[in-house]
PyMOL commands that place a pseudoatom at each C-alpha (Angstrom):
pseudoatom trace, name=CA, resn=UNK, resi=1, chain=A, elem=C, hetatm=0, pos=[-22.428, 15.851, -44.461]
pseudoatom trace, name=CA, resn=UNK, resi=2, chain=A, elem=C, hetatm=0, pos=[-21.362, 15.140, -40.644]
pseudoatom trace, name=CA, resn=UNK, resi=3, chain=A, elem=C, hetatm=0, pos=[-19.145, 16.523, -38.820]
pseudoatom trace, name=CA, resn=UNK, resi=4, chain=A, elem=C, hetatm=0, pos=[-16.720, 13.335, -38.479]
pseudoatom trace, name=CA, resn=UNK, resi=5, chain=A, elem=C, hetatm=0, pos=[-16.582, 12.757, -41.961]
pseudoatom trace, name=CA, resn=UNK, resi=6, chain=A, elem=C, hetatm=0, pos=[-14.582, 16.183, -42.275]
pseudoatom trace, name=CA, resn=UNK, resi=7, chain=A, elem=C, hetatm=0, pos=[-12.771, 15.618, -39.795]
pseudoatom trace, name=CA, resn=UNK, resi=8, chain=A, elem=C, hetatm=0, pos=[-8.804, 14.834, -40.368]
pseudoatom trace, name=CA, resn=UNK, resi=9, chain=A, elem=C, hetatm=0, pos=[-7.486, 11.557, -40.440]
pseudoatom trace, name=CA, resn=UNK, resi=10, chain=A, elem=C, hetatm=0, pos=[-4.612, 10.959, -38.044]
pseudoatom trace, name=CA, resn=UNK, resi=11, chain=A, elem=C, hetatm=0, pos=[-0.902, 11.037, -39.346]
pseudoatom trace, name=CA, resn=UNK, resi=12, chain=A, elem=C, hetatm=0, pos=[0.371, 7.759, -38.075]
pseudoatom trace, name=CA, resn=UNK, resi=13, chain=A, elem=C, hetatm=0, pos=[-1.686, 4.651, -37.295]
pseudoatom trace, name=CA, resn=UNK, resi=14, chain=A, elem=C, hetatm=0, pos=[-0.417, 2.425, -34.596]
pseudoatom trace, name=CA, resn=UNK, resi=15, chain=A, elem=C, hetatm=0, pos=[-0.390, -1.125, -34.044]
pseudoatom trace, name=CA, resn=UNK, resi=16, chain=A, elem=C, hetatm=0, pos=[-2.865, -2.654, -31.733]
pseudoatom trace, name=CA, resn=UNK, resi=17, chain=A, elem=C, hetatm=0, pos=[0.205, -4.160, -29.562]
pseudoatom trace, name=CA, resn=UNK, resi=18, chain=A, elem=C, hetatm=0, pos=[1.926, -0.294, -29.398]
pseudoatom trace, name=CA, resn=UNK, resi=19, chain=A, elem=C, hetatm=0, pos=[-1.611, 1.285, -28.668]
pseudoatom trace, name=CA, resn=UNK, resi=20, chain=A, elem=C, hetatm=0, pos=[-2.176, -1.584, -26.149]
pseudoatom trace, name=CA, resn=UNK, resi=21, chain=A, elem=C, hetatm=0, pos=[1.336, -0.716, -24.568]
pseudoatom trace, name=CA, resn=UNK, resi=22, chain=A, elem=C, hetatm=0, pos=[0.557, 2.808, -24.686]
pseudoatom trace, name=CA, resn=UNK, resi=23, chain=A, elem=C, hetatm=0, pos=[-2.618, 2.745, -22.817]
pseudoatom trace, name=CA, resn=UNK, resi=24, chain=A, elem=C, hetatm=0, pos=[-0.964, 0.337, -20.073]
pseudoatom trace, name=CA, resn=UNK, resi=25, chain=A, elem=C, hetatm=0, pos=[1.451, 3.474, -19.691]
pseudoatom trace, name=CA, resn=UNK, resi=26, chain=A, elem=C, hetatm=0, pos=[-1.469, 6.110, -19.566]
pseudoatom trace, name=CA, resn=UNK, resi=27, chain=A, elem=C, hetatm=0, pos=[-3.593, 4.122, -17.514]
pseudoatom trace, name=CA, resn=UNK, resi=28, chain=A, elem=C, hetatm=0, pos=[-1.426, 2.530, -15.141]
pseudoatom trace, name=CA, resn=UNK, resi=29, chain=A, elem=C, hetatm=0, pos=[0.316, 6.228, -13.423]
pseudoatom trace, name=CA, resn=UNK, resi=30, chain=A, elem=C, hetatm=0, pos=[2.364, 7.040, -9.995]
pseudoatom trace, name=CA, resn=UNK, resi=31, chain=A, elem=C, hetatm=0, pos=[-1.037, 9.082, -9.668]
pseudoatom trace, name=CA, resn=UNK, resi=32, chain=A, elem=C, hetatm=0, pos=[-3.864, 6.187, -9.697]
pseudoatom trace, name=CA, resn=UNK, resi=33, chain=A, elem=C, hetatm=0, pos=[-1.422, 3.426, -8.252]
pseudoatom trace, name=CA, resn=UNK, resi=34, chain=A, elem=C, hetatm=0, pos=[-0.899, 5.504, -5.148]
pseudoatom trace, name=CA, resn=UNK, resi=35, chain=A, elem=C, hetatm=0, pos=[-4.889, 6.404, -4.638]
pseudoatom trace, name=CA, resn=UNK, resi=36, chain=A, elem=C, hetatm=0, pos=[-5.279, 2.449, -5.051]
pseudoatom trace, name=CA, resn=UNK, resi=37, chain=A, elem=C, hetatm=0, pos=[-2.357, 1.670, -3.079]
pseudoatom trace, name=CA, resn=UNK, resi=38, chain=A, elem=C, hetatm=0, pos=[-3.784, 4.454, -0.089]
pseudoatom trace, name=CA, resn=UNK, resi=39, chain=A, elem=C, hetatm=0, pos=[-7.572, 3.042, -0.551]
pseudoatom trace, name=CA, resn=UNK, resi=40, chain=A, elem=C, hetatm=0, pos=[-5.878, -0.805, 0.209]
pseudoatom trace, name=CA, resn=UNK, resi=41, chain=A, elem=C, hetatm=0, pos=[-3.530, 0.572, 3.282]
pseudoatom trace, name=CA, resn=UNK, resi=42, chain=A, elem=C, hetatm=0, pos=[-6.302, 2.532, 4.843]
pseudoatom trace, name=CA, resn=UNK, resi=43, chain=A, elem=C, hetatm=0, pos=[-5.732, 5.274, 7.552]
pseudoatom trace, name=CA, resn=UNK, resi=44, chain=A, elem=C, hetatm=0, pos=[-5.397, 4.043, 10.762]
pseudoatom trace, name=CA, resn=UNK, resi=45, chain=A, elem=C, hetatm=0, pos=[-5.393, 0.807, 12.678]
pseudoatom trace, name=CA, resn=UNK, resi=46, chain=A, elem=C, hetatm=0, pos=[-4.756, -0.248, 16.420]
pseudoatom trace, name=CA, resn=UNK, resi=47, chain=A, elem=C, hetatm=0, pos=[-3.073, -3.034, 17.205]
pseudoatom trace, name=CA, resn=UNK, resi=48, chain=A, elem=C, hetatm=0, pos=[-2.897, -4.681, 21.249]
pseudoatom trace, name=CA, resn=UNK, resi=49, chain=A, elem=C, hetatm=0, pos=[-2.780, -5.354, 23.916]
pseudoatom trace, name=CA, resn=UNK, resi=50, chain=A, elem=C, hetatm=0, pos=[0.550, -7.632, 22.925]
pseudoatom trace, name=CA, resn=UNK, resi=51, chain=A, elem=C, hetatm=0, pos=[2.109, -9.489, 25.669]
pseudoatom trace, name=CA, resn=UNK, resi=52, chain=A, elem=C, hetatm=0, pos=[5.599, -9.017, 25.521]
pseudoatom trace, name=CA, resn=UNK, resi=53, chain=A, elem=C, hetatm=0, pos=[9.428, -9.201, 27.443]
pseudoatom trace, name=CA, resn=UNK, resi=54, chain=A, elem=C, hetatm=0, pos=[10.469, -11.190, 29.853]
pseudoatom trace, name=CA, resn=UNK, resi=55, chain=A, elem=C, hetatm=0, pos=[7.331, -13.150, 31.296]
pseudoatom trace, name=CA, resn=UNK, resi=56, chain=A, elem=C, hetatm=0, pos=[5.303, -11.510, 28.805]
pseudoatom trace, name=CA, resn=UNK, resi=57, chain=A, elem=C, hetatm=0, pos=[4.229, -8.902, 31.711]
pseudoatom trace, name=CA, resn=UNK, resi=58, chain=A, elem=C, hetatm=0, pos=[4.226, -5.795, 29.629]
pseudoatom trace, name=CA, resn=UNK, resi=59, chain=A, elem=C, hetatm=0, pos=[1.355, -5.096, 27.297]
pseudoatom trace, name=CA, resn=UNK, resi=60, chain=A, elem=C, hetatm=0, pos=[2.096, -3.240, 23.955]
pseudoatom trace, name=CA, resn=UNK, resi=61, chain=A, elem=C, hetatm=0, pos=[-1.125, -1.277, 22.180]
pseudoatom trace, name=CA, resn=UNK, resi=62, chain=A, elem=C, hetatm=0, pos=[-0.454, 1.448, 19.099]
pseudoatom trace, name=CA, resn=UNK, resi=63, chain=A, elem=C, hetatm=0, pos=[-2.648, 3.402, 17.391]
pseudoatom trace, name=CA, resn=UNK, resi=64, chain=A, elem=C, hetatm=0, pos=[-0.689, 3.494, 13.217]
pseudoatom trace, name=CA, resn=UNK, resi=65, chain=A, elem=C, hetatm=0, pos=[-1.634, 6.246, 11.436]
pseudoatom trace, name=CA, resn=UNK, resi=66, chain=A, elem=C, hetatm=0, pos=[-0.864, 5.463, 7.992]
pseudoatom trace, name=CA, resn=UNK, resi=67, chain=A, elem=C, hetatm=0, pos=[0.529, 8.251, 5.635]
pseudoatom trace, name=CA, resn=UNK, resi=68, chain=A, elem=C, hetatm=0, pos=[-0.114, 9.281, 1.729]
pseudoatom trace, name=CA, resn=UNK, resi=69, chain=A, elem=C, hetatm=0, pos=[1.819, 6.544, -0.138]
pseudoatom trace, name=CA, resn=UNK, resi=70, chain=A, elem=C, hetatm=0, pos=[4.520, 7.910, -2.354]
pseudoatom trace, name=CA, resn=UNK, resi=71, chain=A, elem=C, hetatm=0, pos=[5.308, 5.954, -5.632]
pseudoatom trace, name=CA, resn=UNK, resi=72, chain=A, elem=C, hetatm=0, pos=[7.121, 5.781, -8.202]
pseudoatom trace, name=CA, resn=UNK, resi=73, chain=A, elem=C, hetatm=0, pos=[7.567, 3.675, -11.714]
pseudoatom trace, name=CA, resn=UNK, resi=74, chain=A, elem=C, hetatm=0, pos=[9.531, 1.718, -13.743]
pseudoatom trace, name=CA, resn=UNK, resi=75, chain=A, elem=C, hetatm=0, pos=[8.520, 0.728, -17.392]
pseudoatom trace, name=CA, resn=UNK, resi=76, chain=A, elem=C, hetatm=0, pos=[10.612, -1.945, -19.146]
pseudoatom trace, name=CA, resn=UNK, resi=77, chain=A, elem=C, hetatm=0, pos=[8.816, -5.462, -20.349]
pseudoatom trace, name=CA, resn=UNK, resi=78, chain=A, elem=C, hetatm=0, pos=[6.476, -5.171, -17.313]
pseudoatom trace, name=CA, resn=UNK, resi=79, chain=A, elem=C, hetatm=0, pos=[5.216, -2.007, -15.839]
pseudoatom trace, name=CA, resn=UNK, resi=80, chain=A, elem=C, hetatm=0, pos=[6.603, -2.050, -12.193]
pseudoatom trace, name=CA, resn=UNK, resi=81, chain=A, elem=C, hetatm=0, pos=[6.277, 0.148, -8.622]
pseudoatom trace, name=CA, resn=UNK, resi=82, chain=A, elem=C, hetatm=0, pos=[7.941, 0.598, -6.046]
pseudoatom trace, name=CA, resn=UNK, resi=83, chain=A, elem=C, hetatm=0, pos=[5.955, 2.006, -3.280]
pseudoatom trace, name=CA, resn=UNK, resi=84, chain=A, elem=C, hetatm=0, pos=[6.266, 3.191, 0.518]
pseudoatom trace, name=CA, resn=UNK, resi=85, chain=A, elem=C, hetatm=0, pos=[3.590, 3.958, 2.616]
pseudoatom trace, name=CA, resn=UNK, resi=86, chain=A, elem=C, hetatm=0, pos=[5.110, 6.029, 5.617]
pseudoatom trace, name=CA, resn=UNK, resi=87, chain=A, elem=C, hetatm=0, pos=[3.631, 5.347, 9.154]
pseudoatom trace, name=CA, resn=UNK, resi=88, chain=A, elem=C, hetatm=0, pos=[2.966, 7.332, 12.159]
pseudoatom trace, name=CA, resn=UNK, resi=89, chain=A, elem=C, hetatm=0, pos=[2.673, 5.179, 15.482]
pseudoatom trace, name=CA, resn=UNK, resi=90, chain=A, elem=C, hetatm=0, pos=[2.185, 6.068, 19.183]
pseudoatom trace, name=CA, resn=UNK, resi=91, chain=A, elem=C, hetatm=0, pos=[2.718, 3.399, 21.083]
pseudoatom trace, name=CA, resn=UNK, resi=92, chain=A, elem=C, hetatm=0, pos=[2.358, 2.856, 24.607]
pseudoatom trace, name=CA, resn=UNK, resi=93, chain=A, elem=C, hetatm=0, pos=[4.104, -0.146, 27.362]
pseudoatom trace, name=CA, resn=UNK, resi=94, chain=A, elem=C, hetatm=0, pos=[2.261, -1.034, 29.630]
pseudoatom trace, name=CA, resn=UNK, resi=95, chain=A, elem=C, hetatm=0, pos=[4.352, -1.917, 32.887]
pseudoatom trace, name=CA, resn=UNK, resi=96, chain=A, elem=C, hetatm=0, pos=[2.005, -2.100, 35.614]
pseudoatom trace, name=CA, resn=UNK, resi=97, chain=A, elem=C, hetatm=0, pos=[3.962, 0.431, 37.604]
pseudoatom trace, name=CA, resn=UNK, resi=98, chain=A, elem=C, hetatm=0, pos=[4.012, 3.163, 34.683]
pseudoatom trace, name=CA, resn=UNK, resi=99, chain=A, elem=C, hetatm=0, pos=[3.593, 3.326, 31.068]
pseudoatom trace, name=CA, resn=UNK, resi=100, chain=A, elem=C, hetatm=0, pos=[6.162, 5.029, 29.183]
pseudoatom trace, name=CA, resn=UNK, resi=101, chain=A, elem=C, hetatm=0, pos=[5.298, 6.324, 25.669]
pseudoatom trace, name=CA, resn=UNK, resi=102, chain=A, elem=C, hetatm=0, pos=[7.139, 5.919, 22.628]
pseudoatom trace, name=CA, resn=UNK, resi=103, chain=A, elem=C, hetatm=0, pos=[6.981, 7.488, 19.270]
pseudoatom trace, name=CA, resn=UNK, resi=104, chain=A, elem=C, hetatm=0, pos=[7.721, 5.533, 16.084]
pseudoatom trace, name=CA, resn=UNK, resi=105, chain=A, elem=C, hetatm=0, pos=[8.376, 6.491, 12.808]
pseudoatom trace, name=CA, resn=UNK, resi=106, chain=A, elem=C, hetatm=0, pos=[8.022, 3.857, 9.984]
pseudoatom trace, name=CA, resn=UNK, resi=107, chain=A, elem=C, hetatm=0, pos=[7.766, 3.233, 6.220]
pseudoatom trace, name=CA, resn=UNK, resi=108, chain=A, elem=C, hetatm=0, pos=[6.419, -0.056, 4.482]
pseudoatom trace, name=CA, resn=UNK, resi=109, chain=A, elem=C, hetatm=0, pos=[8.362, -0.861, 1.224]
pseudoatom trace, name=CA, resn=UNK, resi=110, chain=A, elem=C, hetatm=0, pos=[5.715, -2.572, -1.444]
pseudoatom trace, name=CA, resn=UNK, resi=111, chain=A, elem=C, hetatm=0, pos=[5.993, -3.474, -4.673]
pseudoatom trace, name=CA, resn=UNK, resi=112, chain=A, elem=C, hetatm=0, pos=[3.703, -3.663, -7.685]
pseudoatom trace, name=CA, resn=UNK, resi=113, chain=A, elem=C, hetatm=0, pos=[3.126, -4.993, -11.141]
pseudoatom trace, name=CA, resn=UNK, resi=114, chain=A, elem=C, hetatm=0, pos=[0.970, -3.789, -13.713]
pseudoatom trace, name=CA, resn=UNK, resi=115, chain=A, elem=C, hetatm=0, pos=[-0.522, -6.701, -15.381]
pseudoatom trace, name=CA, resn=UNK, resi=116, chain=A, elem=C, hetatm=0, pos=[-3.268, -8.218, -17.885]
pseudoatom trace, name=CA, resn=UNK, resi=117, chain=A, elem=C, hetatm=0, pos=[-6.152, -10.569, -17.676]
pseudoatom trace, name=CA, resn=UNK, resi=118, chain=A, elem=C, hetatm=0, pos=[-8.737, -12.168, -19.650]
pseudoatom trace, name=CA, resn=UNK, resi=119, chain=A, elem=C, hetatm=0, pos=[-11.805, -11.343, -20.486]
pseudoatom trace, name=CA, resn=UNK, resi=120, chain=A, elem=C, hetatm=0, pos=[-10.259, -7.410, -20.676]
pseudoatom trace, name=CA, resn=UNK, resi=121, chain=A, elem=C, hetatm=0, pos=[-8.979, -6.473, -17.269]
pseudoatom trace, name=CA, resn=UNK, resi=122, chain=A, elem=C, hetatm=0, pos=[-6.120, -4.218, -15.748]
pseudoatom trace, name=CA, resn=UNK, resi=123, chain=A, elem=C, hetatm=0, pos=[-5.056, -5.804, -12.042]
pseudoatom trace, name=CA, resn=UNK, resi=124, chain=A, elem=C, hetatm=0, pos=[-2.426, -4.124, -9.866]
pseudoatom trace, name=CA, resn=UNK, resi=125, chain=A, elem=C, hetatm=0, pos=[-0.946, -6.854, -8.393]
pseudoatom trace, name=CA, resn=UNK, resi=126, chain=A, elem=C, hetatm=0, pos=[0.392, -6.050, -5.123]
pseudoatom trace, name=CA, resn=UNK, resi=127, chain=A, elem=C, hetatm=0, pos=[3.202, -8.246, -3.189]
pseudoatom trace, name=CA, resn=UNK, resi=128, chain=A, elem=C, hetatm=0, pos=[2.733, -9.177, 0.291]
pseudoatom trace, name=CA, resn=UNK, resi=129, chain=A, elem=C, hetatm=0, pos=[5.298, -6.923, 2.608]
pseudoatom trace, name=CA, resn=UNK, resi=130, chain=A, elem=C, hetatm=0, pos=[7.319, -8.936, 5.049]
pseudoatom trace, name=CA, resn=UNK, resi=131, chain=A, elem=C, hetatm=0, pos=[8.487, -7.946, 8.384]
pseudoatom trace, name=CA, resn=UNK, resi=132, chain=A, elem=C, hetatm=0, pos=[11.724, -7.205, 6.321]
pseudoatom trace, name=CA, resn=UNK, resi=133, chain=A, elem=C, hetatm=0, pos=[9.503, -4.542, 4.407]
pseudoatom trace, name=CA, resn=UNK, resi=134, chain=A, elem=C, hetatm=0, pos=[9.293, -2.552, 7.293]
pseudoatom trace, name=CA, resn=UNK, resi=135, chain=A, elem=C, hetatm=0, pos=[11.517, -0.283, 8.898]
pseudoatom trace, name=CA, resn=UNK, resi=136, chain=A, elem=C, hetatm=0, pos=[10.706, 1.482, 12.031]
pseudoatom trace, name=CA, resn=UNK, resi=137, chain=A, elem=C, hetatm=0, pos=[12.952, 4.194, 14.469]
pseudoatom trace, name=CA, resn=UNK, resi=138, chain=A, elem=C, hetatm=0, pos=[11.613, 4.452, 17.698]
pseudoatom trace, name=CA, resn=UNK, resi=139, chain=A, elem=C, hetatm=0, pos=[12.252, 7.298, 20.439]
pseudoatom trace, name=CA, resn=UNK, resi=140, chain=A, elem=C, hetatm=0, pos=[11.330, 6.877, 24.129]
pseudoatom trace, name=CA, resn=UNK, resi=141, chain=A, elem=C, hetatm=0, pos=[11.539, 9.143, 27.142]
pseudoatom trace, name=CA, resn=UNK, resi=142, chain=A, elem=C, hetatm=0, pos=[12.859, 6.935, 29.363]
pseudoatom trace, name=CA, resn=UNK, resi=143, chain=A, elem=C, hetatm=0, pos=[15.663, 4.553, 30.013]
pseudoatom trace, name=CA, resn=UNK, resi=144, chain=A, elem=C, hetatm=0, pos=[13.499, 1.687, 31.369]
pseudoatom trace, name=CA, resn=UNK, resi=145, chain=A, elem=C, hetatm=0, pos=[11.275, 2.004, 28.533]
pseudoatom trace, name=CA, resn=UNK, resi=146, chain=A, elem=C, hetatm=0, pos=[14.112, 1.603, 26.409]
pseudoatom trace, name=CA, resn=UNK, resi=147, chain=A, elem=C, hetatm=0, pos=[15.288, -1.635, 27.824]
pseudoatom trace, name=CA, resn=UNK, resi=148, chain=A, elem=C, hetatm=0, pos=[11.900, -2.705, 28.150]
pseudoatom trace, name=CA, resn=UNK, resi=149, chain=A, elem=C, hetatm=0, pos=[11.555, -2.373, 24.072]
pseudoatom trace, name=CA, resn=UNK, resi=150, chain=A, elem=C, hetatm=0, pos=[14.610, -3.954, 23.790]
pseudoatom trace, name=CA, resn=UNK, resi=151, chain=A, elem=C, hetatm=0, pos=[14.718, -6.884, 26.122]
pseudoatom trace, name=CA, resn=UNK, resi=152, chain=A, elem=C, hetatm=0, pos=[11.166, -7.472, 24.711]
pseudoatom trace, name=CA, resn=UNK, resi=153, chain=A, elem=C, hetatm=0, pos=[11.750, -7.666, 21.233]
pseudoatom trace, name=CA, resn=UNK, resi=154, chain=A, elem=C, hetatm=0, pos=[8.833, -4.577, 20.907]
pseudoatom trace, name=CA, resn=UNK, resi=155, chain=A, elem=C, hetatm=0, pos=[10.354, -3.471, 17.523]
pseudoatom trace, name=CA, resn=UNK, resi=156, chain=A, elem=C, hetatm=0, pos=[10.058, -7.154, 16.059]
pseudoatom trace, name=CA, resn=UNK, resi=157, chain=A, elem=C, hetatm=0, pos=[6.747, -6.936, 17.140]
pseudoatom trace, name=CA, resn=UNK, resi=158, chain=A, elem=C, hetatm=0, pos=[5.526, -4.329, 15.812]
pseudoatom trace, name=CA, resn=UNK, resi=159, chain=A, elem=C, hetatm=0, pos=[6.990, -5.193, 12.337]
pseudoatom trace, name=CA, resn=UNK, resi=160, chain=A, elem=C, hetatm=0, pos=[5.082, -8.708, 12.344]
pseudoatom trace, name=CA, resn=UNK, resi=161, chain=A, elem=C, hetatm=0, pos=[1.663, -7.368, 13.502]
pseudoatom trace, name=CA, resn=UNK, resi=162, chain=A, elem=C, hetatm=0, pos=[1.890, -4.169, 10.647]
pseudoatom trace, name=CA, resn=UNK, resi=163, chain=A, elem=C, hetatm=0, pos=[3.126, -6.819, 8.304]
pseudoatom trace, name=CA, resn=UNK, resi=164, chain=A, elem=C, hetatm=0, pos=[0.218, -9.225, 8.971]
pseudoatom trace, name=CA, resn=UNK, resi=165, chain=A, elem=C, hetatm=0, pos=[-2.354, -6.115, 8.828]
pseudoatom trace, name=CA, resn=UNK, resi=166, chain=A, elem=C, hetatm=0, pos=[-1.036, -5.294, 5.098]
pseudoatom trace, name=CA, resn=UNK, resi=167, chain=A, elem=C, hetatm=0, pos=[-1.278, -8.331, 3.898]
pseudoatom trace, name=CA, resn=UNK, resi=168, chain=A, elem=C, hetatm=0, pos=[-4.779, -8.622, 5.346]
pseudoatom trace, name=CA, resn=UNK, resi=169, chain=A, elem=C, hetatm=0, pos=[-5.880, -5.562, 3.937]
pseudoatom trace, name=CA, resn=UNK, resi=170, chain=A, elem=C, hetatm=0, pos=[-4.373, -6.556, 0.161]
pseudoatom trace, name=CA, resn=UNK, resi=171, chain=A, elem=C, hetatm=0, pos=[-6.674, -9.712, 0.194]
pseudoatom trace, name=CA, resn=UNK, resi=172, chain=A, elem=C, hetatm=0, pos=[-9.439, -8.072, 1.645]
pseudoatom trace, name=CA, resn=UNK, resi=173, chain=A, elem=C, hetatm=0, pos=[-12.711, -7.544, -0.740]
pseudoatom trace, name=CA, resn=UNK, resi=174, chain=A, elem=C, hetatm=0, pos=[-12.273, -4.229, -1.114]
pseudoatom trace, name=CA, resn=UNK, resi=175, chain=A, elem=C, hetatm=0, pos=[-8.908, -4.306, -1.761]
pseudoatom trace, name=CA, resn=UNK, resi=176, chain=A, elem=C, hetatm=0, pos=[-9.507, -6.523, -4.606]
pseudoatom trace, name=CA, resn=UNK, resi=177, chain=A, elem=C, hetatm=0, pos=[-11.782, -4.422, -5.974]
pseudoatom trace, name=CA, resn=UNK, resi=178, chain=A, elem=C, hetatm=0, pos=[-9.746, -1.335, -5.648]
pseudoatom trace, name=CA, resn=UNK, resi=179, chain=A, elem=C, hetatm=0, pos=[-6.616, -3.573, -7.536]
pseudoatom trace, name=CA, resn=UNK, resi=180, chain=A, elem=C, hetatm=0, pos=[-8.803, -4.551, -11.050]
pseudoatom trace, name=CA, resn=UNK, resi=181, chain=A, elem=C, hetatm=0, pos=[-10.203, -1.945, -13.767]
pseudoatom trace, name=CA, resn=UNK, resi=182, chain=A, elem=C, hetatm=0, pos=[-12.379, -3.556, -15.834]
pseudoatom trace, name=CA, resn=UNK, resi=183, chain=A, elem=C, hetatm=0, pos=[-11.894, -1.563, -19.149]
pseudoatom trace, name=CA, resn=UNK, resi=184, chain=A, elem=C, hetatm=0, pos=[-14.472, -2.885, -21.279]
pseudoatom trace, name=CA, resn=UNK, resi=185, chain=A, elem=C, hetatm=0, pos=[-16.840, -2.201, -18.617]
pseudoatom trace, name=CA, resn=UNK, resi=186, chain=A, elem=C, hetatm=0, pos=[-15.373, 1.302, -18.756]
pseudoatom trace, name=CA, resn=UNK, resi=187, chain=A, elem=C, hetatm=0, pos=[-15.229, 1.495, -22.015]
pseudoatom trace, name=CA, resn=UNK, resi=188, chain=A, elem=C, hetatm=0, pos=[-19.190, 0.518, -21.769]
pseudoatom trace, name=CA, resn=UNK, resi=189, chain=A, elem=C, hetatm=0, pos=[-19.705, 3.651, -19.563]
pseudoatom trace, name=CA, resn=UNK, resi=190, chain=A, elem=C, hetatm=0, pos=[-17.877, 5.868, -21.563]
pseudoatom trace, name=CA, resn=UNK, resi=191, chain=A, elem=C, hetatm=0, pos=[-18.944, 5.147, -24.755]
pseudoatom trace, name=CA, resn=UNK, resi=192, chain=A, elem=C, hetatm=0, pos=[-22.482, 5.038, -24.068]
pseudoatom trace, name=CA, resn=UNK, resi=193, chain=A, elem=C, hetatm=0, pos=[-22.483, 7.913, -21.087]
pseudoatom trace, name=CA, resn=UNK, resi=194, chain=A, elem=C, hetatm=0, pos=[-23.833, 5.958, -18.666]
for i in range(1, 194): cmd.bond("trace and resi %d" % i, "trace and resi %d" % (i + 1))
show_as sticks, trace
zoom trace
């Protein structure tokens, strides 16, 4: 006699629309969105030289270093995240006659939806952020650097350009590969060890 045969026979059977719910809820965790959600943001990027202010004279660059993303969940009919995805970003104006530094502090707001497609797959569908998504305090040194930034509209800027980089990097290939599990596949691998 095999071992499975004497084995004990569980207590409660489910449906196959609870299990299917539960395994959404195990599969789909803070834990794994945020490793997807840091392997679509990346780590760094540099944006500039950006023309900007009056006569478009200065030159903006920054170097964003992008932050673990923190996460969190919220099950009802759809499995939903909200996400944010704090940035680091020296930035520097270039003037001509001097380049005063700034240092700017920043979080992107994303959201995300669980969801599932045919033939048997589990996609994290990520929204787009807008410029809106992004908040951003910036400190400078100086006070012409600070009227610089403003007059220039250098915090507008900078929310466009991260915006646009996002959004690049959630329709790049390898984003889309990071956002679908294909379970039979994995159910393949497992079940046969390979």
């Amino acid at each position: 006699m095999s071992d499975s045969a004497s084995e004990p026979v569980p207590a409660e059977f489910l449906t196959y629309e609870t299990f299917g719910r539960r395994f959404f809820e195990i599969a789909v965790t803070e834990e794994r969105v945020g490793a997807a959600i840091g392997e679509i943001a990346g780590e760094a990027f540099e944006m500039g030289p950006i023309a900007q202010g009056p006569g478009r004279l200065a030159k903006v660059t920054a170097k964003v270093n992008i932050q673990q993303p923190r996460v969190s969940r919220q099950l009802g009919e759809l499995i939903t995240f909200a996400i944010r995805i704090p940035l680091e970003i020296d930035m520097v104006v270039d003037l001509r006659i001097d380049k005063p530094k700034f240092i700017v502090f920043g979080e992107i707001a994303l959201r995300a939806t669980a969801k599932a497609a045919e033939p048997l797959l589990l996609i994290l569908d990520v929204q787009k952020p807008r410029p809106a998504d992004i908040a951003i305090h910036v400190t400078s040194k100086s006070l012409r650097a600070e009227v610089v930034r403003i007059i220039g509209g250098v915090d507008a800027e900078i929310k466009r350009f991260i915006a646009l980089h996002v959004a690049g990097e959630i329709d790049s290939p390898a984003s889309q590969k990071a956002k679908i599990i294909d379970v039979a596949e994995r159910l393949d691998e497992a079940w046969t060890g390979v």
